[in-house]
C-alpha positions as CSV (number, residue, x, y, z in Angstrom):
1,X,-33.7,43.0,37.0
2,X,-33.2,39.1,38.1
3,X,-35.7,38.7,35.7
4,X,-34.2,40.6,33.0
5,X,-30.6,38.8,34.0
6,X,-32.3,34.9,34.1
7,X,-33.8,35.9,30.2
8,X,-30.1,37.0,29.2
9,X,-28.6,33.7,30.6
10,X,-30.8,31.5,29.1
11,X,-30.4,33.5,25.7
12,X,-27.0,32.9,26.3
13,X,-27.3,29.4,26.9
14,X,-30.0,28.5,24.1
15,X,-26.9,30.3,21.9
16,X,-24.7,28.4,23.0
17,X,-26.8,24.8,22.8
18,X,-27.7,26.0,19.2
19,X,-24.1,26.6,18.4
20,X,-22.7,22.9,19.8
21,X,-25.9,21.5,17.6
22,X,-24.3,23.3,14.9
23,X,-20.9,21.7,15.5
24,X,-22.3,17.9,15.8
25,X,-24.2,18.5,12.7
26,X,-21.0,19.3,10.8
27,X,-18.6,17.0,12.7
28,X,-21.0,14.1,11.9
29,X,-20.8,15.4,8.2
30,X,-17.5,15.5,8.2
31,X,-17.7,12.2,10.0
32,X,-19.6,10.9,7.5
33,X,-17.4,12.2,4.1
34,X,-14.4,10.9,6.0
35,X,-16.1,7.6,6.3
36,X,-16.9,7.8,2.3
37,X,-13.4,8.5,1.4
38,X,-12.1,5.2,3.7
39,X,-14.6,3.3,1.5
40,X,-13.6,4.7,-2.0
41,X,-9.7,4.3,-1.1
42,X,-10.4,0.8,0.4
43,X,-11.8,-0.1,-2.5
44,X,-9.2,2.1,-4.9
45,X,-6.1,-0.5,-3.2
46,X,-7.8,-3.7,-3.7
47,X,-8.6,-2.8,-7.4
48,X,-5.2,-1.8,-7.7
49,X,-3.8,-5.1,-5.9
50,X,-6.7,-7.3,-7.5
51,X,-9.4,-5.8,-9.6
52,X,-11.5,-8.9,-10.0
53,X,-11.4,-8.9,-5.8
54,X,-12.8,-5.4,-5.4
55,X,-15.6,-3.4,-6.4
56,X,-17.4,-5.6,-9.0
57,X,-19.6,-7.1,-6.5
58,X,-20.6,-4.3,-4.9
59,X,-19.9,-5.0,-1.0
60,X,-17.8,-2.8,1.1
61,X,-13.7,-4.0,1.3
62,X,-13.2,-4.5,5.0
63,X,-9.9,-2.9,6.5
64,X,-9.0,-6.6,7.2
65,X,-8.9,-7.5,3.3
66,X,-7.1,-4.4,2.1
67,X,-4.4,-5.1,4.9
68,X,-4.3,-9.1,4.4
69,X,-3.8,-7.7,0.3
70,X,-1.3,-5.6,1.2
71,X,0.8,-7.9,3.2
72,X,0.2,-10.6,0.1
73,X,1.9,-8.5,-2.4
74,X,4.5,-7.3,0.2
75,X,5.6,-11.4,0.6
76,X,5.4,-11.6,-3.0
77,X,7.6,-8.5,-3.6
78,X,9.6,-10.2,-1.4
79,X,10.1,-13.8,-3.0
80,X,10.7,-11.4,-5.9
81,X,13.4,-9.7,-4.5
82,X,14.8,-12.7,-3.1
83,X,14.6,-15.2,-6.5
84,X,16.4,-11.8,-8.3
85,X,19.0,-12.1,-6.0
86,X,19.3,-16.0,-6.2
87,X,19.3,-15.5,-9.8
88,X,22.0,-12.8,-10.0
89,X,24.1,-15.3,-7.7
90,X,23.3,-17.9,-10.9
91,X,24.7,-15.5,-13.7
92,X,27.7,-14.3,-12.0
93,X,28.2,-17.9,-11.1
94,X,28.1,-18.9,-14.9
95,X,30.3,-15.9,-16.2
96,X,32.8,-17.1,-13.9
97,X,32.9,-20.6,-14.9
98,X,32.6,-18.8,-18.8
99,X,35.4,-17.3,-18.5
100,X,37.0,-19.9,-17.1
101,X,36.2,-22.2,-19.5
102,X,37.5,-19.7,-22.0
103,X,40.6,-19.0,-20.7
104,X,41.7,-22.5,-20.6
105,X,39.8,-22.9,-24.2
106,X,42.3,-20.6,-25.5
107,X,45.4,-22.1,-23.7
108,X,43.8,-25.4,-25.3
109,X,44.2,-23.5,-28.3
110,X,48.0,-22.3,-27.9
111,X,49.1,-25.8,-26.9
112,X,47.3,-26.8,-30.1
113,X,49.2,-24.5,-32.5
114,X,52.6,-25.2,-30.7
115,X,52.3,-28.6,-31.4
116,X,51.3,-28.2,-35.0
């Protein structure tokens, strides 16, 4: 009967090592895809930010290079944003001194035809 019980338990236990192999096998799959997916999207952003920088040579994009990219085009947006808003500050400047200059244009213009 010990016998009979140390067969079962080992049963049991070869079960159960066969079903954690099972597990590593498709955790290291799934591992693996997840692995091939960072790749393709690595590569996906810095053809999208640069697409003579990426994938034409070949070679893997290292995390480092997508995130220096990234911040590159996020300083850029930036100065963007920042030479818009200098800009706008520009035009409203100039309408103001346009209508200025048109206001007194046009008292320039009454003062003439009074004295005519």
């Amino acid at each position: 009967q010990v016998e009979e019980e140390l067969k079962a338990a080992c049963s049991q236990q070869a079960e159960q090592l066969r079903e954690m192999g099972r597990r590593e096998r498709l955790l290291r799959s799934e591992l693996q895809r997840a692995g091939e997916q960072l790749e393709s999207f690595k590569t996906r952003v810095m053809q999208a930010c640069s697409p003579s920088a990426a994938g034409s040579t070949g070679k893997s994009v290292s995390e480092q290079q997508v995130i220096e990219k990234i911040r590159q085009i996020s300083d850029e947006n930036q100065q963007s944003h920042e030479r818009e808003k200098s800009l706008q500050k520009e035009l409203s400047s100039r309408l103001a001194k346009e209508k200025e200059v048109s206001a007194d244009i046009e008292v320039f213009k009454n003062s003439l035809q009074k004295l005519q």
